[in-house]
VOGU-3710 file (C-alpha; in Angstrom, 3 decimals, decimal comma):
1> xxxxxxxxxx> -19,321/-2,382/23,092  -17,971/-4,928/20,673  -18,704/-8,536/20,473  -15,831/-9,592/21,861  -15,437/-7,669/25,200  -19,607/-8,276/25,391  -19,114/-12,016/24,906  -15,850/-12,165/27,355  -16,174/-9,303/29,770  -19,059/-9,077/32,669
11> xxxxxxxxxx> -20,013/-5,648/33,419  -17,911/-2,921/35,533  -19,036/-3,204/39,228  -22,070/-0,864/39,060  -23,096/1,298/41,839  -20,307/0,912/43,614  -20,469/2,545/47,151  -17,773/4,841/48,481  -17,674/6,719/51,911  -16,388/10,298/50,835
21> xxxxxxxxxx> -14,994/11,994/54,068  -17,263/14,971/54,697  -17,296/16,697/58,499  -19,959/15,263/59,339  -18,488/11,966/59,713  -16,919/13,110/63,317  -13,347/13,930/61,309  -13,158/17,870/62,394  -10,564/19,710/60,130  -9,091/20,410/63,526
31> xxxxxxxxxx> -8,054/16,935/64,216  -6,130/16,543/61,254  -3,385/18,622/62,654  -1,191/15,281/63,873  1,552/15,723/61,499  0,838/11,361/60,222  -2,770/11,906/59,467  -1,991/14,767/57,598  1,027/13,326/56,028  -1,365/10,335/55,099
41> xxxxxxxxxx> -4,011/11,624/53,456  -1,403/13,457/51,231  -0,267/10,132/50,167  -3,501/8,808/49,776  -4,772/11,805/47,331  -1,055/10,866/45,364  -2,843/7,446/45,162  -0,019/5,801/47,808  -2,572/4,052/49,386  -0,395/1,130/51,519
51> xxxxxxxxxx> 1,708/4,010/52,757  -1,182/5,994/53,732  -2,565/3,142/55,654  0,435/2,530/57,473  1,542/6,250/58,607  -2,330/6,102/59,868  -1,643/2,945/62,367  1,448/4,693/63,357  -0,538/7,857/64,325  -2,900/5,377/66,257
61> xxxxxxxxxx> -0,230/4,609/67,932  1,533/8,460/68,337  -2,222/9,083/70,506  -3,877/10,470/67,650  -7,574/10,843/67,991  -9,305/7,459/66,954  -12,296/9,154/65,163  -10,434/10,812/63,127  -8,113/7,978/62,336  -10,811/5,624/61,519
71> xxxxxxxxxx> -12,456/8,378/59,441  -9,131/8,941/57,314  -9,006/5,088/56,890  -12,713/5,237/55,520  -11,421/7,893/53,311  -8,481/6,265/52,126  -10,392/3,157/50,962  -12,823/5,650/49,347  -9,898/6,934/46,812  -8,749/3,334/46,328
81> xxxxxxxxxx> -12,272/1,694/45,340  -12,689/4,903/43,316  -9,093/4,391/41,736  -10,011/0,485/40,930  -13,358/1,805/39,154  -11,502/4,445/37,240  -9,006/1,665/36,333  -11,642/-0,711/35,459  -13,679/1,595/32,834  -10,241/2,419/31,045
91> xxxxxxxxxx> -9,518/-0,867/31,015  -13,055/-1,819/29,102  -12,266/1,614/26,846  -9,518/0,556/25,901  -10,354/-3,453/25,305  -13,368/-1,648/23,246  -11,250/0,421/21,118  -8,792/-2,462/20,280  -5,849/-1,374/22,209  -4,593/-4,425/23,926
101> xxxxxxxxxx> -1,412/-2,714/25,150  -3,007/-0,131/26,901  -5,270/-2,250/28,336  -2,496/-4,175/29,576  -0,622/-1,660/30,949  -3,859/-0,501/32,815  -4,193/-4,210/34,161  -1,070/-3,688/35,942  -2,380/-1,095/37,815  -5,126/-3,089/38,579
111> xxxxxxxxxx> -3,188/-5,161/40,150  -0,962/-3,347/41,814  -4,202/-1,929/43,298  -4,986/-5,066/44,831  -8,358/-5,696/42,615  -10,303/-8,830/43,064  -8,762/-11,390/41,146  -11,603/-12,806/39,692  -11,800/-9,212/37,928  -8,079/-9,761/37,292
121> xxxxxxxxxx> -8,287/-13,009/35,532  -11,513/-11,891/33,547  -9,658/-8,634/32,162  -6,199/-10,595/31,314  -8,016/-13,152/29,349  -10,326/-10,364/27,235  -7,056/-8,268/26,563  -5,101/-12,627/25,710  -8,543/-12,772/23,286  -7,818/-9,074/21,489
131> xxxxxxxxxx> -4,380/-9,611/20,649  -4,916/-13,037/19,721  -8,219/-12,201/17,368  -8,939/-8,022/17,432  -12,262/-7,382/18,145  -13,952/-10,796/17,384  -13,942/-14,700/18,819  -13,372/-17,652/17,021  -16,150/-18,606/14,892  -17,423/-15,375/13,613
141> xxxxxxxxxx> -18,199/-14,601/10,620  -17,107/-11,278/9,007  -17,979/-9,249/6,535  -16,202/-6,192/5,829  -17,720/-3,498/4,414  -15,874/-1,766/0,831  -14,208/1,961/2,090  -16,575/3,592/-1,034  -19,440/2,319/-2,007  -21,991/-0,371/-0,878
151> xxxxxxxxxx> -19,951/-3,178/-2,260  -18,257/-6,843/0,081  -15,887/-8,456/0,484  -15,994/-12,507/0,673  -17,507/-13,728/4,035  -14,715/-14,558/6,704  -14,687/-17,048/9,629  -12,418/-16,460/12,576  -10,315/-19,126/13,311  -9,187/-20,539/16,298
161> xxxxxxxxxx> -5,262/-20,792/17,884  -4,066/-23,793/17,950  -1,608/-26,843/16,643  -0,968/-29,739/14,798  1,136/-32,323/12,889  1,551/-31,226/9,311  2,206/-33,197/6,702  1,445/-37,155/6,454  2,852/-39,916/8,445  5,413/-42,547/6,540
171> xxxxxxxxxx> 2,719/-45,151/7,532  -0,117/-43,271/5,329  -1,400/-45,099/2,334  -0,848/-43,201/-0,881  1,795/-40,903/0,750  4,777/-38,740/-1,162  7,943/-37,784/0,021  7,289/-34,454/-0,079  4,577/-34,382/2,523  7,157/-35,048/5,043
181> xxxxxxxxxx> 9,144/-34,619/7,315  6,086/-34,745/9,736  6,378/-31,619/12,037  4,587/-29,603/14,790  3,160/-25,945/13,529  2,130/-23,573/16,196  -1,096/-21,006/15,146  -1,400/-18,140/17,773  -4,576/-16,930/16,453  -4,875/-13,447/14,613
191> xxxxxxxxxx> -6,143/-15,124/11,118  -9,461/-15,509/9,436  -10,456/-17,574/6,576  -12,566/-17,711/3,123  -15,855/-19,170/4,690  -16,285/-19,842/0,976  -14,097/-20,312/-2,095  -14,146/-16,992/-4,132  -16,583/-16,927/-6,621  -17,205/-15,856/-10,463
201> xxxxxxxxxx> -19,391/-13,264/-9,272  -16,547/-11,727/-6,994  -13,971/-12,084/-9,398  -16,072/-10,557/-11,569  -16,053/-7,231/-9,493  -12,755/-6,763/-9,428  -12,195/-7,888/-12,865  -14,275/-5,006/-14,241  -13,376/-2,141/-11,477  -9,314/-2,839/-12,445
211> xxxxxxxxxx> -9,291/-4,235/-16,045  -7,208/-7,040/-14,734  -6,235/-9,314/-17,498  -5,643/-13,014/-16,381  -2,634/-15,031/-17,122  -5,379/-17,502/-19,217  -6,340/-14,221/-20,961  -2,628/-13,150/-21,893  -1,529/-16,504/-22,949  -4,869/-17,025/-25,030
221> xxxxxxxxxx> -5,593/-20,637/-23,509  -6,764/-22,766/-20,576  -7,754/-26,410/-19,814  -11,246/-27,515/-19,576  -12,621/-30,808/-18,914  -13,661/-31,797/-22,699  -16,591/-34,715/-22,457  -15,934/-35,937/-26,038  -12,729/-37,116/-24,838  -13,174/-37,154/-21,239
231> xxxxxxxxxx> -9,967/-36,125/-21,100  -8,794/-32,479/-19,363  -6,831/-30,743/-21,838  -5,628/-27,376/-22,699  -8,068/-24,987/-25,376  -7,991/-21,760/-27,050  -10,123/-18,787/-25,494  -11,303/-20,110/-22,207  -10,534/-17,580/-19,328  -12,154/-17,289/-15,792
241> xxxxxxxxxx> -15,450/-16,278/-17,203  -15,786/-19,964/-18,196  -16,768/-23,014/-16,344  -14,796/-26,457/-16,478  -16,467/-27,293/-19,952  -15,692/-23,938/-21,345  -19,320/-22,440/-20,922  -20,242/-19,174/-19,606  -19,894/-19,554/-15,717  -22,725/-19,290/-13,067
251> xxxxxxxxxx> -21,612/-16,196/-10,614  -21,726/-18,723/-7,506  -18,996/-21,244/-8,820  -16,072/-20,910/-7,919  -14,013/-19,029/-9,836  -11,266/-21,627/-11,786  -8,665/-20,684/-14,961  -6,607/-18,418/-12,397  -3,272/-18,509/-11,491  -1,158/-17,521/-8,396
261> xxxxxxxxxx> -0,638/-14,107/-10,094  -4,425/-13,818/-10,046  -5,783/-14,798/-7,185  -2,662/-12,515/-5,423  -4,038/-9,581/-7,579  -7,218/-10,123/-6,115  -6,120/-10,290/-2,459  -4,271/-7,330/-3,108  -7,067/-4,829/-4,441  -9,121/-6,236/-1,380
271> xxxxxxxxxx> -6,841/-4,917/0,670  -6,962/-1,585/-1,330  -11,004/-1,645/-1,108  -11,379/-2,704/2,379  -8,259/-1,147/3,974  -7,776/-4,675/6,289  -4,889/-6,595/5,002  -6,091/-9,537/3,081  -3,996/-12,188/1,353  -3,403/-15,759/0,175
281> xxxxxxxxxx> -3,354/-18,406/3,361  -0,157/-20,124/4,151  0,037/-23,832/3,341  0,407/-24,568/7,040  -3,178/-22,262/7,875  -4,423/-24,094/5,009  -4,032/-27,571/6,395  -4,762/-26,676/10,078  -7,980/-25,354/8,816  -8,835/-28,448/6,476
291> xxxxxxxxxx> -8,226/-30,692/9,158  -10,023/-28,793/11,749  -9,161/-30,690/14,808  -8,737/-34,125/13,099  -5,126/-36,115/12,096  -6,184/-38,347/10,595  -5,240/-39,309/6,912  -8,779/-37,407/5,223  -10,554/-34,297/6,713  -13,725/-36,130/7,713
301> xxxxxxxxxx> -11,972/-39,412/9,512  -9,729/-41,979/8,959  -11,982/-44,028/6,676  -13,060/-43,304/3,221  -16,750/-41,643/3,441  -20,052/-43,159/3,451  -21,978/-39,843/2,685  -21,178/-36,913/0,893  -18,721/-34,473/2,618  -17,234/-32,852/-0,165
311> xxxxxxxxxx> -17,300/-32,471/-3,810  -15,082/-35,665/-5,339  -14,684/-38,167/-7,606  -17,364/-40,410/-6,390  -17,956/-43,855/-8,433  -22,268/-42,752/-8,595  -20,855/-39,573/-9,850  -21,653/-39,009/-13,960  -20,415/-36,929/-16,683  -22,240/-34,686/-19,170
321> xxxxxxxxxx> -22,159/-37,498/-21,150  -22,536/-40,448/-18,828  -19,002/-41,548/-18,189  -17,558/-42,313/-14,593  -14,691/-42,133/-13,365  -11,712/-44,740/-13,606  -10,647/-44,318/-10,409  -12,744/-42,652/-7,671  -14,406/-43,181/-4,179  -16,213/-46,358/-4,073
331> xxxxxxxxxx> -20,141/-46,064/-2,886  -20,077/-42,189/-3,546  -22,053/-39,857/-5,465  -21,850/-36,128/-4,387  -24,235/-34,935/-7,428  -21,637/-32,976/-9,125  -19,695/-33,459/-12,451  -16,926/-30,215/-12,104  -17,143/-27,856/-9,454  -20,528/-27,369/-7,442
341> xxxxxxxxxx> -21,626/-23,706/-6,364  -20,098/-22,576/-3,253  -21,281/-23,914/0,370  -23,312/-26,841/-0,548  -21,587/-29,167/1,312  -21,678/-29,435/5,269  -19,142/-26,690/6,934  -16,089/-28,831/8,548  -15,385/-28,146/12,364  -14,185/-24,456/12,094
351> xxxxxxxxxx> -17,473/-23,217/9,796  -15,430/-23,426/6,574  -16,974/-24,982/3,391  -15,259/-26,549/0,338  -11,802/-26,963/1,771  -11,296/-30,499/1,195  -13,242/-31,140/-2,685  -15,082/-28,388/-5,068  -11,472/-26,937/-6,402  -7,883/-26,974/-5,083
361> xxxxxxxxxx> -6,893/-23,332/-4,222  -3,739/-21,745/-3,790  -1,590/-20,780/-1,293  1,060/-18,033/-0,530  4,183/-20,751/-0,355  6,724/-21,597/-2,589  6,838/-24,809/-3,508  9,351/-27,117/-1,617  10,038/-30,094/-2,141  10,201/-31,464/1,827
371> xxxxxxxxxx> 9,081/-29,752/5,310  12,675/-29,678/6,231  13,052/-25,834/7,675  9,714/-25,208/7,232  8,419/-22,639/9,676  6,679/-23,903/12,598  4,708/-21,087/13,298  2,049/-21,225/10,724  3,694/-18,616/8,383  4,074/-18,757/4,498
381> xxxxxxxxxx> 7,082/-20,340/3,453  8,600/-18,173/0,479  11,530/-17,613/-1,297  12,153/-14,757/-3,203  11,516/-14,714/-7,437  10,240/-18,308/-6,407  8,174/-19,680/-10,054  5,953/-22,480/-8,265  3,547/-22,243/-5,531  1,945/-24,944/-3,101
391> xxxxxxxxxx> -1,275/-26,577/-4,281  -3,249/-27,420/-1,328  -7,087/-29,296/-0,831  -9,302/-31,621/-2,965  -11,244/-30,914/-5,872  -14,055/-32,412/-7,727  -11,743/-35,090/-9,752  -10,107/-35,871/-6,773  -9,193/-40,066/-5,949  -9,138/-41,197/-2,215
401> xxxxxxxxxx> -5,161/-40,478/-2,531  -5,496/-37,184/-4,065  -8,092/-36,211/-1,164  -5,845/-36,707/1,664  -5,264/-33,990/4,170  -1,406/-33,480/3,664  -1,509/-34,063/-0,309  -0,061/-30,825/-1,973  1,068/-30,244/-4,896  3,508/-27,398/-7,023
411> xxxxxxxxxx> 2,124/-25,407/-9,342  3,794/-22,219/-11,508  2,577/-19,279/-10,402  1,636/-18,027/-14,432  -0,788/-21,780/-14,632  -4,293/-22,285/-14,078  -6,450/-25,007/-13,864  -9,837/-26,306/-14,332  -9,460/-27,873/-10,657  -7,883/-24,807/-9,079
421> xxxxxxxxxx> -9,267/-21,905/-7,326  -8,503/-19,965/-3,966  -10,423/-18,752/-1,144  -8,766/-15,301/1,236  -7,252/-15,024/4,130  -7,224/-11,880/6,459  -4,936/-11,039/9,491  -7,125/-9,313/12,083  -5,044/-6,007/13,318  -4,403/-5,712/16,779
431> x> -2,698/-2,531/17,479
//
């Protein structure tokens, strides 16, 4: 049994008793010979049950003999209760084996049979659960396994359905005109996310298993964060091996100097490896999940923060060589100068880590320039040939405007950045 129907589903009824109709209960093969019994326990062996029932009442009432009558009834609610249990465990077979439209065709039955409804209800809402999330609940964590070899793929976390306002309201301090207009997106479930950012030490793998060559790598160049002139600019020979000064990379940072090319290569041969079908979020998953429950203008509340939830630009915050930051979050000091090693800052409301500071990360949409026909159901937003993708989430240079919730930005999808990364998405297969 999988999590899901273990977690959701209460055991079949077990031990259920049925009366099978032997002689012995009184019900001589003789006394079948009224033409309604007989015709009714035809029915009732073709699984016509009501029918049955009622040609037996009318045979009550023809003078047929009352034992036997009462003993065909018995026997009639024998092959319905064994029907229902039948029912039942093909029901859990098939919520088990993920196939939610069997399982609801079987409910039908189930109902048609006259079930209890408190079995009803619990069955309809484990096969609602499958084709909303497969075979898991909202808030696991998955791992899936490499088809060859004993290799990973990045940690998941199911999310939740759900909905929200995206984008900022007009009232929101700091607010563009392209975070508007303000709309309602609908998320019917069926998506997990990155529980982390991906790191150096994934990209790594599938760097040296494909001989991808970055877009930093073909052009030659990338920016880094220089500390002589505290400035970011752009420098010859730093590639995703490289950290936001242009040193050799620890394999648990997030993984930064890739483009929208990239990180799509990447969700692309995990797809290949894992056989699930990875891929970038959409900018509208991408919010719902930053904001986790919450609408108001930053991920953590309405107010700026008073202790570290996420890697920004905090005014206690200090460079490699002692500078601070012109502008940055007043009373805040995270500990981190460039982008912090994955997951070690508090999980928001839906397990995820890093989603509002550390890096930026990509998303699947092309970039445009208002919400106005943007999809309301959660999906990516794309054009076709489209050269700029959506920019979504704080990083570790972010301001309090920069950190908002709705703030997005367009980026070309050959351009990295010392502030951007991505993190995966998966859908989770129903059928």
């Amino acid at each position: 049994m999988n999590r899901a129907s273990a977690q959701i589903l209460w055991p079949v009824i077990i031990g259920l008793s049925v009366f099978l109709w032997q002689p012995s209960l009184g019900m001589q093969e003789a006394e079948l010979e009224h033409p309604r019994l007989i015709q009714a326990l035809e029915l009732a062996e073709a699984q016509d049950y009501e029918r049955a029932r009622d040609l037996v009442a009318l045979a009550r009432l023809e003078g047929a003999d009352a034992t036997a009558a009462s003993a065909l009834e018995e026997r009639i609610s024998a092959l319905k209760a064994e029907h229902i249990v039948r029912i039942e465990n093909q029901i859990q077979q098939a919520i088990e084996s993920n196939q939610p439209t069997k399982a609801r065709d079987l409910l039908v039955q189930l109902v048609a049979l006259g079930s209890a409804q408190g079995q009803v209800v619990t069955y309809r809402r484990a096969i609602d659960n499958l084709e909303r999330y497969g075979s898991y609940v909202p808030g696991e964590v998955i791992i899936d396994p490499f088809l060859v070899g004993d290799q990973l793929a990045p940690e998941l976390v199911v999310i939740p359905e759900g909905q929200f306002m995206m984008g900022s309201s007009a009232n929101e301090r700091g607010r563009l005109d392209h975070e508007g207009p303000r709309h309602r997106v609908v998320l019917d479930g069926g998506l997990a996310l990155g529980r982390f950012e991906v790191t150096v030490g994934q990209f790594r793998l599938f760097v040296e298993e494909t001989g991808h060559r970055t877009d930093a790598e073909r052009a030659g160049r990338a920016k880094i964060y220089d500390p002589r002139t505290r400035r970011i600019t752009d420098q010859p020979g730093i590639n995703w091996r490289m950290d936001y000064q242009g040193q050799r990379a620890e394999e648990n940072l997030p993984v930064i100097h890739v483009s929208w090319r990239d990180a799509q290569a990447y969700v692309d041969w995990l797809s290949e490896k894992t056989g699930e079908p990875y891929r970038l979020p959409s900018e509208a998953e991408f919010e719902y999940a930053l904001r986790a429950g919450s609408q108001w203008a930053y991920p953590w509340g309405a107010d700026l923060p008073t202790e570290p939830h996420e890697n920004l630009a905090g005014d206690g915050d200090q460079s490699p060589t002692q500078a601070r930051w012109a502008v940055s979050f007043p009373d805040y000091a995270d500990g981190h100068w460039g982008p912090a090693p994955v997951g070690q800052f508090p999980a928001n409301a839906m397990g995820l880590h890093d989603m509002g500071g550390n890096v930026m990360e990509w998303t699947a949409d092309c970039w445009h320039d208002s919400y106005v026909r943007a999809p309301a159901d959660g999906s990516a937003w794309v054009n076709r040939g489209c050269r700029q993708h959506v920019v979504r989430g704080g990083s570790w240079a972010s301001t309090p405007v920069l950190a908002r919730s709705a703030h997005r930005l367009p980026m070309p999808a050959n351009q990295s950045d010392v502030r951007v990364g991505f993190r995966v998405a998966r859908d989770l297969s129903h059928e």
